[in-house]
C-alpha positions in Angstrom: 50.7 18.7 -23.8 47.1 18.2 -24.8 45.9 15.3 -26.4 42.7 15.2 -28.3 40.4 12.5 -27.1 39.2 9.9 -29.5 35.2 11.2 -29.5 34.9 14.7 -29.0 31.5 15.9 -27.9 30.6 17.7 -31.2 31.3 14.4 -33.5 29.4 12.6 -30.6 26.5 14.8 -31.1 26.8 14.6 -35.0 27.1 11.0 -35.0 23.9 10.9 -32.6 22.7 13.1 -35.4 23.7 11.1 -38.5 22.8 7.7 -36.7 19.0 8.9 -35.7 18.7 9.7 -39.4 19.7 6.6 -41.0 17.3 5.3 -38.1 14.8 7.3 -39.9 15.2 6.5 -43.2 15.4 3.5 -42.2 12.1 3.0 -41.0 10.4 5.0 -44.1 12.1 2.3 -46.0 10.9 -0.6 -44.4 7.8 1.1 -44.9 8.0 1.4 -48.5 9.0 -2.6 -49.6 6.6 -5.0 -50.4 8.3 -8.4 -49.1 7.7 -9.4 -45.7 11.3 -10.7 -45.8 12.9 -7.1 -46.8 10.6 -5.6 -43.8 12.9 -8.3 -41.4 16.0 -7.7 -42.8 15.4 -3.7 -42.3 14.1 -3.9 -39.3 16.7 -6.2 -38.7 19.3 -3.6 -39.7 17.7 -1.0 -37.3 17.8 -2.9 -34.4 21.0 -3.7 -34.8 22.5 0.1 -35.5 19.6 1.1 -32.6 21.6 -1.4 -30.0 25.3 -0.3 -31.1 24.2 3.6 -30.7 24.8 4.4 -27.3 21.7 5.9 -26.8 20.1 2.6 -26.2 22.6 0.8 -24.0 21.6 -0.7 -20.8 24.6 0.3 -18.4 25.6 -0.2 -14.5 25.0 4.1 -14.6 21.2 3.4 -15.7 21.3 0.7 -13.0 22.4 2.9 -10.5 19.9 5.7 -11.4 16.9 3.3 -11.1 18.0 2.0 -7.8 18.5 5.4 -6.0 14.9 7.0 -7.9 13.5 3.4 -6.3 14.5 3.5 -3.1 14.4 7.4 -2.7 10.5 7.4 -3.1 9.7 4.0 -2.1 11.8 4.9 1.2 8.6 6.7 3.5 6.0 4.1 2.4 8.2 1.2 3.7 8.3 2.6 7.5 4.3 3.7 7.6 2.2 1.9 9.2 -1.0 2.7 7.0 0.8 0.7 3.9 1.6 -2.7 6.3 -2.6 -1.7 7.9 -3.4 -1.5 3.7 -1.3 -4.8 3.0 -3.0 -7.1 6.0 -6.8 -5.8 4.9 -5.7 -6.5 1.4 -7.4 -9.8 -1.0 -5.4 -11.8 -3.3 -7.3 -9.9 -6.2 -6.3 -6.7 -4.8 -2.8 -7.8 -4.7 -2.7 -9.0 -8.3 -4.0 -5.7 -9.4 -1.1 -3.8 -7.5 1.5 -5.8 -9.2 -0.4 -5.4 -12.4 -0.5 -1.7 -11.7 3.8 -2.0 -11.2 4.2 -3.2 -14.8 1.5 -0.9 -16.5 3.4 2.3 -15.3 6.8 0.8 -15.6 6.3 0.0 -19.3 4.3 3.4 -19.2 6.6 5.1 -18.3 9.9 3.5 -19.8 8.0 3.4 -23.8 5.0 5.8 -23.6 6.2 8.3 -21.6 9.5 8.7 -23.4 9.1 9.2 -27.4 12.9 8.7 -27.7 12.7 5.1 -26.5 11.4 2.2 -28.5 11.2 -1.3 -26.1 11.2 -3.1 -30.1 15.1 -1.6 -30.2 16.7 -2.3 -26.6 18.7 -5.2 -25.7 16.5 -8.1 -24.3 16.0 -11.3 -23.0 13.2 -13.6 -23.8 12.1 -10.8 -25.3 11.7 -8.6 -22.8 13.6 -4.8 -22.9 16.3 -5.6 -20.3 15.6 -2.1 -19.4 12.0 -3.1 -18.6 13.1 -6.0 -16.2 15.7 -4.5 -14.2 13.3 -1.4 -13.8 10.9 -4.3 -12.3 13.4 -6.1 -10.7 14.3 -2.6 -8.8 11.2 -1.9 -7.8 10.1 -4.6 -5.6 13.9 -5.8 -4.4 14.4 -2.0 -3.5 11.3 -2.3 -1.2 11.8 -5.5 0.2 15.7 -4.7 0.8 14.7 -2.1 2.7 11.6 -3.7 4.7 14.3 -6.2 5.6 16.7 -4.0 6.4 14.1 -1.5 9.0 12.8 -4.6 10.0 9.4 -3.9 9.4 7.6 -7.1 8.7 8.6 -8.1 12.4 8.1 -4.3 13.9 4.4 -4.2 12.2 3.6 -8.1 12.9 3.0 -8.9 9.3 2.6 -12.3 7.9 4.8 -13.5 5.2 1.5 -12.8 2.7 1.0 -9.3 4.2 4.6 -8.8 4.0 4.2 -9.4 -0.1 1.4 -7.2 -0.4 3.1 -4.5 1.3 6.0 -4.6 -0.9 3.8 -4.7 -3.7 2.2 -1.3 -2.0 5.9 -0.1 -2.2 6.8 -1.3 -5.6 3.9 1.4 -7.4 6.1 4.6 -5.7 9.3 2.4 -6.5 8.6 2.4 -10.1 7.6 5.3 -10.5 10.9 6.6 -8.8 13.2 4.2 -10.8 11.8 5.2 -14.1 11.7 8.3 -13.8 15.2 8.6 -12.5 16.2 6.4 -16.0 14.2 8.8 -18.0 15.5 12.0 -16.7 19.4 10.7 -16.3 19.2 7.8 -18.1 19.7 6.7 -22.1 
């Protein structure tokens, strides 16, 4: 006996449908009023139907595909010794710009790269697209986990510093791994 499940993948893809058009009139409207206060509640409402869609839902899956695009193409730079020769030449300033570098093309990537995805509609904290942070959050503990876990720092003879900048070094093919990953196979 075959029993019909609950959401079947054509009403899925009509609801998607009917919920990314009321998204869009939506946001014509809230372009339309005058009142700073009906522009909140609207935009308000969109968040709101933009966070229950499940388009927009952070999940353990989206976890999981940032940690394997991560450590996938952060894997090689980990184990070479040009990145821990880079990290021990590096300066504090050039360090700063590498992990200014990881956030430019995470955020890049995540909101400018993607035209479905809108970091003003995901679920946050402090602000922040939780999206956003655990794509950070991957990128340099995917690195460091596995620095720890080939034992470079000790096979390379890098200082604690060094060992920082390295992962840093990492963190740039990391994100771009992890975010692309949640792009392709992600919401």
């Amino acid at each position: 006996m075959s029993r019909k499940r609950p959401f079947e993948k054509e009403e899925t893809e009509s609801d998607e449908r009917d919920v990314a058009d009321l998204l869009d009139e939506l946001e014509n409207l809230e372009e339309t009023v005058g009142s700073q206060k009906e522009r909140r509640v609207i935009r308000q409402t969109i968040s709101t139907l933009d966070r229950l869609s499940a388009r927009r839902v952070f999940g353990l899956d989206d976890l999981v595909q940032q940690i394997v695009g991560g450590i996938v193409l952060s894997a090689p730079f980990v184990v070479t010794e040009e990145v821990w020769s880079l990290a021990a030449s590096m300066n504090w300033i050039q360090w700063i710009i590498t992990v200014v570098m990881v956030v430019i093309i995470g955020y890049g990537a995540l909101y400018r790269a993607d035209d479905e995805r809108d970091a003003r509609w995901e679920e946050s904290i402090a602000g922040l697209p939780l999206r956003f942070i655990s794509l950070l959050l991957v990128s340099y503990l995917s690195v460091a986990m596995l620095a720890v876990l080939f034992d470079a720092p000790t096979t390379f003879g890098a200082t604690p510093p060094t060992t920082a900048k390295a992962i840093s070094i990492g963190a740039i093919f990391s994100v771009v791994g992890a975010a692309t990953a949640d792009s392709l196979f992600g919401g």
